[in-house]
C-alpha positions as CSV (number, residue, x, y, z in Angstrom):
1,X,-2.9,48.3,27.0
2,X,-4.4,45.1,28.7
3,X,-1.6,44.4,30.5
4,X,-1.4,48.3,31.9
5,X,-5.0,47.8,32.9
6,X,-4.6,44.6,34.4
7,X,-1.5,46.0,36.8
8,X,-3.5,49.8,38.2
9,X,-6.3,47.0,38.5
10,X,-4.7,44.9,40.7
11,X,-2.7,47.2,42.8
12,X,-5.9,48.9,43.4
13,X,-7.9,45.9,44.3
14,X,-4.7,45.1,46.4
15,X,-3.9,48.6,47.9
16,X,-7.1,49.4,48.7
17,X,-9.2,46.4,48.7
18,X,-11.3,47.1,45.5
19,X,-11.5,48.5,41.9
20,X,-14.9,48.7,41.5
21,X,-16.5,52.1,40.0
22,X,-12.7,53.2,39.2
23,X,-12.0,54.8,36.3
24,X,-8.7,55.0,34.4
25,X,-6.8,57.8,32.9
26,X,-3.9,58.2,30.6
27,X,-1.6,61.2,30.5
28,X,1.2,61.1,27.8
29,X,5.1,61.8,28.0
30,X,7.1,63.8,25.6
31,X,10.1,64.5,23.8
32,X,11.3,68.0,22.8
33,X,12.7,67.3,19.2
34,X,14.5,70.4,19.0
35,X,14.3,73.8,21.1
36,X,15.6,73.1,24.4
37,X,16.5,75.3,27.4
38,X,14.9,78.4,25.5
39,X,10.9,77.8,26.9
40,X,11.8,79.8,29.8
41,X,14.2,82.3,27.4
42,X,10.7,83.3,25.6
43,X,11.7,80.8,22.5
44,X,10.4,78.3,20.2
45,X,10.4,74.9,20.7
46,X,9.1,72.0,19.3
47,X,7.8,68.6,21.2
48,X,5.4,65.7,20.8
49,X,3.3,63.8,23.1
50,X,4.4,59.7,23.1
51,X,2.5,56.8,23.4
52,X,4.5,55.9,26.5
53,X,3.1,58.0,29.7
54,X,1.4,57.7,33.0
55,X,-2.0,56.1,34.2
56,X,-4.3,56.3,37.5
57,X,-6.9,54.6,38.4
58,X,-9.2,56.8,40.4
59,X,-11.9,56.2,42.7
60,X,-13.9,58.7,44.8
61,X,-13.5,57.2,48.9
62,X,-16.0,59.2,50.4
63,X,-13.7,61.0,52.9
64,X,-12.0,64.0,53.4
65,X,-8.3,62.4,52.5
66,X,-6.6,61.7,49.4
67,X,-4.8,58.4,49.4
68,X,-2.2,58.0,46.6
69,X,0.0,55.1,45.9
70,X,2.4,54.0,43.4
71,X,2.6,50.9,41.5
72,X,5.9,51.7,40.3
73,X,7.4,51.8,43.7
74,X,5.3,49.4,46.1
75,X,7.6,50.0,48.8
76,X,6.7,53.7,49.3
77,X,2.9,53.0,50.4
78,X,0.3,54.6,50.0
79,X,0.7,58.5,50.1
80,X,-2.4,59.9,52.0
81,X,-2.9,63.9,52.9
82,X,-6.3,65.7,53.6
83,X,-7.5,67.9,51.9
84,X,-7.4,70.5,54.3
85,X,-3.9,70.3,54.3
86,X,-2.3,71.2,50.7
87,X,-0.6,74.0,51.8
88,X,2.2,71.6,53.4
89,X,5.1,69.7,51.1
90,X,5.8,66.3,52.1
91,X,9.0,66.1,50.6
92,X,8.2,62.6,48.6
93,X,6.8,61.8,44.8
94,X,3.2,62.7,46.1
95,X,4.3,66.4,45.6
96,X,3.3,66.6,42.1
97,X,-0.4,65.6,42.5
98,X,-0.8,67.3,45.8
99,X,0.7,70.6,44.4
100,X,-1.8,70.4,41.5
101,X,-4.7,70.1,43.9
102,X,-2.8,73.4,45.7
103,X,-2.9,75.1,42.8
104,X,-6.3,74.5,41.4
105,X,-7.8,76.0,44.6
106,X,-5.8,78.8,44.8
107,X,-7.5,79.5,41.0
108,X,-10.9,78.7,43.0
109,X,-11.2,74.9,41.4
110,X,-11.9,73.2,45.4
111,X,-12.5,69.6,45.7
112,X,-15.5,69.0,48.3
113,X,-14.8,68.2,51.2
114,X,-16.2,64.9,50.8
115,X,-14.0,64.4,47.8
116,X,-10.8,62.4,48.7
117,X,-9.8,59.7,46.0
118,X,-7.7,56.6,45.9
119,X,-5.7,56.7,42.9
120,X,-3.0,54.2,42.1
121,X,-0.2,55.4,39.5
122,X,1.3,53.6,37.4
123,X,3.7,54.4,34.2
124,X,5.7,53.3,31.9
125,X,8.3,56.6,31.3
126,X,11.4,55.5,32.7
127,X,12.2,57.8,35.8
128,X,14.1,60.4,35.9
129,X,14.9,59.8,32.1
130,X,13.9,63.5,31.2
131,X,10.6,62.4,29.1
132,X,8.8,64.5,31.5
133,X,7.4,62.1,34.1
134,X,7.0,64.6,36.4
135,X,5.0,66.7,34.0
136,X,3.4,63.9,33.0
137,X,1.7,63.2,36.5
138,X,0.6,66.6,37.0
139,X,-1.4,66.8,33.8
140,X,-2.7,63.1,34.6
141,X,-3.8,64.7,37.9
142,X,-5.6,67.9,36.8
143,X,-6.9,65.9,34.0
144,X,-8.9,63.3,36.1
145,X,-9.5,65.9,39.0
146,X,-11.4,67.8,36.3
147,X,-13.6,65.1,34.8
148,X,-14.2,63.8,38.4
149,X,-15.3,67.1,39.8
150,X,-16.7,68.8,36.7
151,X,-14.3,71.5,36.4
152,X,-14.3,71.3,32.6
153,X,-10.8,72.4,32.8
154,X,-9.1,73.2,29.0
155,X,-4.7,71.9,27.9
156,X,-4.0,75.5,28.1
157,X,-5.2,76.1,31.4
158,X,-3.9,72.9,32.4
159,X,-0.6,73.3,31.0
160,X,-0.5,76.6,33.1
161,X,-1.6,75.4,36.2
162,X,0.9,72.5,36.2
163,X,3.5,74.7,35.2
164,X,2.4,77.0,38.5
165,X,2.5,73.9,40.7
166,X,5.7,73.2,39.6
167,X,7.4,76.2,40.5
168,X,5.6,77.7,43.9
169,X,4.8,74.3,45.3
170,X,7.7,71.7,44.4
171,X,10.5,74.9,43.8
172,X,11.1,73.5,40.2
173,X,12.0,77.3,38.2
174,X,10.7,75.1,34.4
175,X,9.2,76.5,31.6
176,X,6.1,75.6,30.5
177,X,6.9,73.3,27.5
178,X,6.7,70.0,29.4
179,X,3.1,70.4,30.4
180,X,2.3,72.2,27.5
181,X,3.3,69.4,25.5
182,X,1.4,67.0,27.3
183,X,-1.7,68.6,27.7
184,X,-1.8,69.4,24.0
185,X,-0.3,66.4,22.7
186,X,-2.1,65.0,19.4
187,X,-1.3,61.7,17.5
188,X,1.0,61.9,14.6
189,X,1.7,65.9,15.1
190,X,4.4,68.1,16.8
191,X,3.9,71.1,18.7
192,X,5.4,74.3,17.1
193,X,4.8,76.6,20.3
194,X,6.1,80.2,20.8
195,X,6.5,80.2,24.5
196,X,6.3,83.5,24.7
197,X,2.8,84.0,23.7
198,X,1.7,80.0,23.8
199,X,0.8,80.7,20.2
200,X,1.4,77.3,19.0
201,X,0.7,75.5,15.1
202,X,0.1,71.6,15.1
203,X,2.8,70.3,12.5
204,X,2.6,66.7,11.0
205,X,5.4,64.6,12.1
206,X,4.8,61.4,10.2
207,X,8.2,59.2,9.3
208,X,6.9,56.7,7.0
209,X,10.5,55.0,6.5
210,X,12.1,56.2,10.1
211,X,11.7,55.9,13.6
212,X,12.0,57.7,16.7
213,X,14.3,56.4,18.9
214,X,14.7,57.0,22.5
215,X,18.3,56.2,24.0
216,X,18.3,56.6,28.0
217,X,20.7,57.0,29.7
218,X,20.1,55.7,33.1
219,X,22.2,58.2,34.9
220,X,19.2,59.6,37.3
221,X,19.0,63.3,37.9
222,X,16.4,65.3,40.0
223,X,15.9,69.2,38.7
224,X,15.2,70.3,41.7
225,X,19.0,69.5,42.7
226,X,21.2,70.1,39.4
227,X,21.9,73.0,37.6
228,X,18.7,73.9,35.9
229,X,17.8,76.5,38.3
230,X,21.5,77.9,38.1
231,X,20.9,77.9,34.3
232,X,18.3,79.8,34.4
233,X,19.6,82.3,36.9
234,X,22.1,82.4,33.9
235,X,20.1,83.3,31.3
236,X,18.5,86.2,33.6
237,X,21.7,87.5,34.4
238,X,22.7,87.8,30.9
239,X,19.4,89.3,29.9
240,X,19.6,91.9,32.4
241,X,23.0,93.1,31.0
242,X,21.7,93.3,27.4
243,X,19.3,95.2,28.4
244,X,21.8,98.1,29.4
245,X,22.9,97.9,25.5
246,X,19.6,97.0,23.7
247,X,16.0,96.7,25.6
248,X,14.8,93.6,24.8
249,X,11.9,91.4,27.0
250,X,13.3,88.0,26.2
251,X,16.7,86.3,25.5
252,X,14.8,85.4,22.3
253,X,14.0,88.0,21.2
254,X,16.7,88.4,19.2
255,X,18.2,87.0,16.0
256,X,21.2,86.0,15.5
257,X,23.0,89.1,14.2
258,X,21.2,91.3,16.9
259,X,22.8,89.1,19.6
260,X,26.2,89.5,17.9
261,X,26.2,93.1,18.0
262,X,25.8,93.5,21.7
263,X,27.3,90.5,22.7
264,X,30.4,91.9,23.8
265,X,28.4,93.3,26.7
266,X,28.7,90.1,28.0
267,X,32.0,90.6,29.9
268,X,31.4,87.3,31.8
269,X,32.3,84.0,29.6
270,X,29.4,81.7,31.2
271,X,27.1,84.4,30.6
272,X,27.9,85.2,27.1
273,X,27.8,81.3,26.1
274,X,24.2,81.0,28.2
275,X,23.1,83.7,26.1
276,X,24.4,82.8,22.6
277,X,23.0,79.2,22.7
278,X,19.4,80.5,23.6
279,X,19.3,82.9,20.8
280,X,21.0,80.3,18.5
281,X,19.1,77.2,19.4
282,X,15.7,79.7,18.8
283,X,16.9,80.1,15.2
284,X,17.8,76.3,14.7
285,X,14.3,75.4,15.5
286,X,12.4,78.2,13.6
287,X,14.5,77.1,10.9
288,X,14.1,73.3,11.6
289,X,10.6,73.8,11.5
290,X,10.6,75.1,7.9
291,X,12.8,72.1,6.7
292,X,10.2,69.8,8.0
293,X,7.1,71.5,6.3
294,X,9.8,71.6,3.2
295,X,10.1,68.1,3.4
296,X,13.5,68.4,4.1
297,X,13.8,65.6,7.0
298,X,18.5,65.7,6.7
299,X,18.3,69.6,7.2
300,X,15.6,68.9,10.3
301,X,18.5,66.5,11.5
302,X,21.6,68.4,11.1
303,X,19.9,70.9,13.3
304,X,19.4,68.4,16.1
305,X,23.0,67.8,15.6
306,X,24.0,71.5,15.9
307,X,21.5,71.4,18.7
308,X,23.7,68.9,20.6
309,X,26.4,70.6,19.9
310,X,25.5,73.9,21.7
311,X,23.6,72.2,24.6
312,X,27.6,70.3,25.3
313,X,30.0,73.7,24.7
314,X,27.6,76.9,25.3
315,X,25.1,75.4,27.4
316,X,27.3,73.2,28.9
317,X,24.5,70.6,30.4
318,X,25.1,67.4,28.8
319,X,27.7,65.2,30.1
320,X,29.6,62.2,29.4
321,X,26.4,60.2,29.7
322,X,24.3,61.7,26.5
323,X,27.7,62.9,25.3
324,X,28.7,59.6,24.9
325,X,25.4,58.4,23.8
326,X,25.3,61.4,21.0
327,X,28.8,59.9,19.4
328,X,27.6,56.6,19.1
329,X,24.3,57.7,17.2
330,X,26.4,60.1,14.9
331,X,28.9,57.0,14.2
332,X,26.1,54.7,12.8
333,X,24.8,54.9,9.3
334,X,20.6,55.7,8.8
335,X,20.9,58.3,11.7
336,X,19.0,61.1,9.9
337,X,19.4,63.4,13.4
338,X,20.3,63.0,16.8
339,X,20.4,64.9,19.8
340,X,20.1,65.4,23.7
341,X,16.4,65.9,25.1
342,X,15.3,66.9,27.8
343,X,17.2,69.3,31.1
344,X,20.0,67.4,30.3
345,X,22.4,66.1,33.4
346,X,21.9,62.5,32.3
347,X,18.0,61.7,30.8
348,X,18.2,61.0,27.2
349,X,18.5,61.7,23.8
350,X,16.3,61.5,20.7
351,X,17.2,60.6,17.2
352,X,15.8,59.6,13.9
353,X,16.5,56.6,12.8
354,X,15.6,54.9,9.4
355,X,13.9,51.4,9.6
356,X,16.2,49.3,8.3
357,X,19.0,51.2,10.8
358,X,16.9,50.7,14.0
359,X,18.0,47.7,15.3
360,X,21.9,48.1,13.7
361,X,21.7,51.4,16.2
362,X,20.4,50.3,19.3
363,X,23.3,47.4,19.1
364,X,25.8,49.3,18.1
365,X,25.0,52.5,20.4
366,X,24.3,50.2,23.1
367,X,27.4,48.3,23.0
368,X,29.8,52.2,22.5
369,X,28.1,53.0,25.8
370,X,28.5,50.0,27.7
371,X,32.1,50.7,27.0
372,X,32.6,53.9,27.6
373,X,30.0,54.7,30.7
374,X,30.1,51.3,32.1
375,X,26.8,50.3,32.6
376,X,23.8,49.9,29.9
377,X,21.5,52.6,28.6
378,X,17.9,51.9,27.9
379,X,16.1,51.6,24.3
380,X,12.6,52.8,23.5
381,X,11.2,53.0,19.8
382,X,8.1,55.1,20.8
383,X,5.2,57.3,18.5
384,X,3.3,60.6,18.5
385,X,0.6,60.3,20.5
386,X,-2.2,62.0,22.0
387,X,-3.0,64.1,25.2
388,X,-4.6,63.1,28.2
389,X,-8.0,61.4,28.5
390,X,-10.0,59.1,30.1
391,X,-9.5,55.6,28.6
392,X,-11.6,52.7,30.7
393,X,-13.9,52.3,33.6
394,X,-13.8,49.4,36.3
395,X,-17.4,48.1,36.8
């Protein structure tokens, strides 16, 4: 944590000649440990908030324009926009805040006119890795815009409004499980969330004798250019002709066994295997769920696996990348579960490890990839943490 404070410090006393009266906030990443690709199918799915995430320093300049800048890529400058002018995208990383601010006006949240900020970011969630960084910056940003303007703005409502900024402003069709996750996270506890109805039950996720492991991929990946939105185009497509055999509101909706008898609806073969893993992978979870609160952590992984499985044949979004990343995990002994997180189209994957496995499996997993991909994935042994706050000041 020192050494995180120590860098937003000095690129702010760098950047913009002072740090004084700053203060610094933290928003979390996450990982989705099972239940993915269904948040926008009206599923369940179940993430934590990490300890690894995004900071800002943020400190009010007095003027009408926001001046943004990035410690984690210097050589885009600083990012500046007034505030009069959030209707217009600029097409670069300072998007995601600015769309935040678009969207918390639309909902009548202005910032005065007087209110422009520097803010330097800075974060530790490898980019484009799929733990949400994205997310993870718009939650920071409504977070701090709250506090700093007295908006006393609740996670649900942020969760929302990010999600809303997402899709009108930076043309990003997600669900709402990345920012939900975020902006609920809570240390040492997953989030069990019906995205249907954003009921949602805190469930401890405590490994005393395991780890979490995070396996990146480095193969970088923007949603806004692969396949998600085709996807979920998919998964509309193949709800609408259900619909004609059984009327249903959601892909989720149905169980197993209901999907089977009107599956052969599904004339088209990409729309039947779009369908068939979102009302699949809505079971695993439900039922990955109950092995957890059973205590039951080898059923919990053998669901990841299955998970996996569908996300590569039915869903068809993983890749040689995580594919390759997924076989290695399986192949090495104390790997309780495994599986791809995240969009998919490189990013990562998540497993369970046990302790005395951890460092056999990033060895092992590291050196299959190497092999088979070419180039070197990325390790991270992260915890649950908690949501967004504010966590230091800058006298």
């Amino acid at each position: 944590m020192d050494e995180v404070l120590k860098t937003v410090k000095e690129s702010m006393e760098e950047v913009f000649g002072t740090a004084a009266g700053a203060d610094v906030f933290f928003a979390p990443g996450r990982v989705n440990l099972i239940g993915e690709h269904i948040d926008y199918n009206g599923g369940h799915v179940f993430p934590c908030a990490l300890t690894i995430g995004t900071y800002a320093a943020v400190r009010k300049n007095g003027t009408d324009t926001m001046r943004l800048y990035s410690a984690n890529f210097p050589q885009n400058g600083i990012g500046s926009f007034s505030l009069s002018e959030l209707e217009e995208r600029q097409k670069r990383w300072t998007d995601y805040p600015k769309g935040v601010m678009w969207a918390l006006a639309r909902h009548g949240f202005a910032i005065p006119a007087d209110g422009g900020l520097d803010v330097v970011y800075y974060g530790n969630i490898p980019n484009g890795s799929g733990l949400s960084s994205s997310a993870s910056i718009e939650v920071l940003t409504a977070k701090f815009l709250s506090d700093t303007f007295g908006f006393d703005l609740d996670g649900v409502f942020i969760a929302r409004l990010c999600k809303e900024s997402e899709n009108l402003f930076n043309g990003v069709n997600c669900g709402i499980m990345d920012q939900f996750a975020i902006a609920m996270g809570s240390q040492d506890k997953a989030i069990f969330l019906d995205t249907a109805t954003l009921d949602y039950t805190y469930v401890p996720f405590v490994l005393p004798e395991a780890k979490i492991v995070i396996a990146c991929s480095n193969k970088k990946r923007g949603l806004a250019d692969s396949e998600y939105n085709k996807r979920r185009g998919e998964c509309e497509a193949a709800l609408a002709v259900l619909n004609a055999a059984r009327p249903v509101k959601a892909l989720c909706d149905l169980t197993p066994a209901q999907f089977e008898e009107i599956s052969g609806a599904l004339t088209e073969p990409a729309l039947l295997k779009r369908a068939r893993h979102a009302v699949t992978e809505n079971d695993r979870t439900l039922r990955a769920v109950e092995a957890l609160n059973a205590g039951d952590l080898a059923a919990f992984g053998e669901l990841m696996k299955a998970s996996h499985d569908s996300l590569r044949y039915d869903f068809e979004v993983t890749g040689p990348e995580l594919d390759a990343l997924y076989e290695a995990a399986c192949a090495v002994d104390g790997v309780i579960g495994t599986r791809m997180t995240g969009a998919g189209f490189g990013g990562c994957t998540v497993s369970i490890v046990r302790d005395d496995s951890v460092e056999a499996f990033v060895k092992s997993v590291g050196e299959a990839y190497r092999k088979t991909i070419g180039y070197d994935a990325s390790f991270y042994v992260v915890s649950v943490g908690d949501g967004p706050a504010k966590i230091a000041s800058f006298a």
